[in-house]
C-alpha positions in Angstrom: 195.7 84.7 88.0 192.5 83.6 86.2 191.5 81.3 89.3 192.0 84.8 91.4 189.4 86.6 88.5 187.3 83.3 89.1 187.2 83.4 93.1 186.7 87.1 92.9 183.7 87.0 90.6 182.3 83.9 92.3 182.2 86.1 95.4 180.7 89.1 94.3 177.9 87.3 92.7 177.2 85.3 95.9 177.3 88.3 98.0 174.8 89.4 95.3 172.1 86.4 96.1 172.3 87.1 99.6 171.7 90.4 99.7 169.5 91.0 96.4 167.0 87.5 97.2 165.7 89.1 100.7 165.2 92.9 98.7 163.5 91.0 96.3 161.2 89.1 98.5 160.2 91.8 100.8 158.6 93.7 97.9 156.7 91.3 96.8 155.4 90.4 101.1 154.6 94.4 100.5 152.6 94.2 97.4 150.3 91.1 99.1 150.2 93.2 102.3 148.9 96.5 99.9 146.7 94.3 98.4 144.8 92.7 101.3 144.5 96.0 102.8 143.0 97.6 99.5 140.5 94.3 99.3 140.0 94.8 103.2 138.2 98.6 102.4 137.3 97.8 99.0 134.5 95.1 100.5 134.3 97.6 103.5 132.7 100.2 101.2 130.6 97.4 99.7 129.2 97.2 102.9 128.4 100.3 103.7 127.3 101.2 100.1 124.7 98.5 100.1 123.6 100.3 103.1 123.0 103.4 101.6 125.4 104.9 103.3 127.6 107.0 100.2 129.8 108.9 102.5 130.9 105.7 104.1 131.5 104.3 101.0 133.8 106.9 99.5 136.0 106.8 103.0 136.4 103.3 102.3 137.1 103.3 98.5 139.4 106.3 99.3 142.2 104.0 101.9 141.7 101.1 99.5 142.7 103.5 96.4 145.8 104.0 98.6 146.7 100.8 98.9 145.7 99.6 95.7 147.9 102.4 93.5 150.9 100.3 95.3 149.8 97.5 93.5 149.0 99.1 90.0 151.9 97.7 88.1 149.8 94.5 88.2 146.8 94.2 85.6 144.4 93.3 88.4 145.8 96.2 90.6 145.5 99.0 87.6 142.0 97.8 87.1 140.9 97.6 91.0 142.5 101.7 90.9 140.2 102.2 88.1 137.1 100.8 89.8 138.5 102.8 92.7 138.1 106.1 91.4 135.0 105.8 89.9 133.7 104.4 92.9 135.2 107.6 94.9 133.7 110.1 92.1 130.1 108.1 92.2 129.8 108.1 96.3 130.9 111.9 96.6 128.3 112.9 93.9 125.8 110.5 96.2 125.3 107.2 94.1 125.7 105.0 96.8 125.0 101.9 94.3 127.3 103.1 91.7 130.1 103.6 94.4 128.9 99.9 95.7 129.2 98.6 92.1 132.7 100.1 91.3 134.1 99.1 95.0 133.0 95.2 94.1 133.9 95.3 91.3 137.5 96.5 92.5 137.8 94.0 94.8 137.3 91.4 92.5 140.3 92.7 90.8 142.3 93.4 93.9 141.9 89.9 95.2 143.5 88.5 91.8 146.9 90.5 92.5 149.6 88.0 93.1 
C-alpha cells in the first residue's frame, strides 16, 4: 500500500516538472522578448528626440511603454515605465529634450531587466 502512495506521488510530481518547467520558461523568453522590444523604441525615440523631432519621440516612448509595463514587476522595468511616462507627457507638451532625457534614461533601465 504505501509503495502504491509512493509510485503515485512520484508520478504526479514528475508529470508536474514536465509540464510546469516549459510554463515557467516561456514566461521568462516573453519578459526578454518585452524587454528588447521596449529598449528597441526606447533608443528609437532617443533618436528622434535628439533630432528635435517631439512627436516622433512620444510614438516611440508610447510602443516601448507597452512593452516595458510587461516587464514592470522587475525593479529596472518599473523604473524604465516611469521614465516612460514622463518621457510621453514631456514630448506631447513639445520638450523634445526632456522626452530624449526620460527615453535614455529608460533604456538604461530596460536593458538591466533579466
Amino acid at each position: 500500500m504505501m509503495r502504491r502512495v509512493l509510485r503515485s506521488a512520484m508520478l504526479v510530481f514528475g508529470l508536474g516538472v514536465l509540464v510546469g518547467a516549459p510554463v515557467l520558461n516561456g514566461s521568462a523568453l516573453a519578459a526578454d522578448k518585452h524587454a528588447a522590444e521596449a529598449v528597441e523604441h526606447a533608443k528609437a525615440a532617443v533618436s528622434h528626440g535628439k533630432e528635435g523631432h517631439a512627436d516622433a519621440c512620444v510614438e516611440h516612448a508610447s510602443e516601448a511603454l507597452k512593452h516595458a509595463q510587461a516587464v514592470a514587476k522587475n525593479p529596472h522595468g518599473a523604473e524604465g515605465v516611469k521614465h516612460l511616462t514622463e518621457a510621453v507627457k514631456h514630448g506631447k507638451a513639445g520638450h523634445a529634450d526632456a522626452c530624449t532625457e526620460h527615453a535614455e534614461g529608460a533604456a538604461t533601465h530596460l536593458a538591466e531587466v533579466n
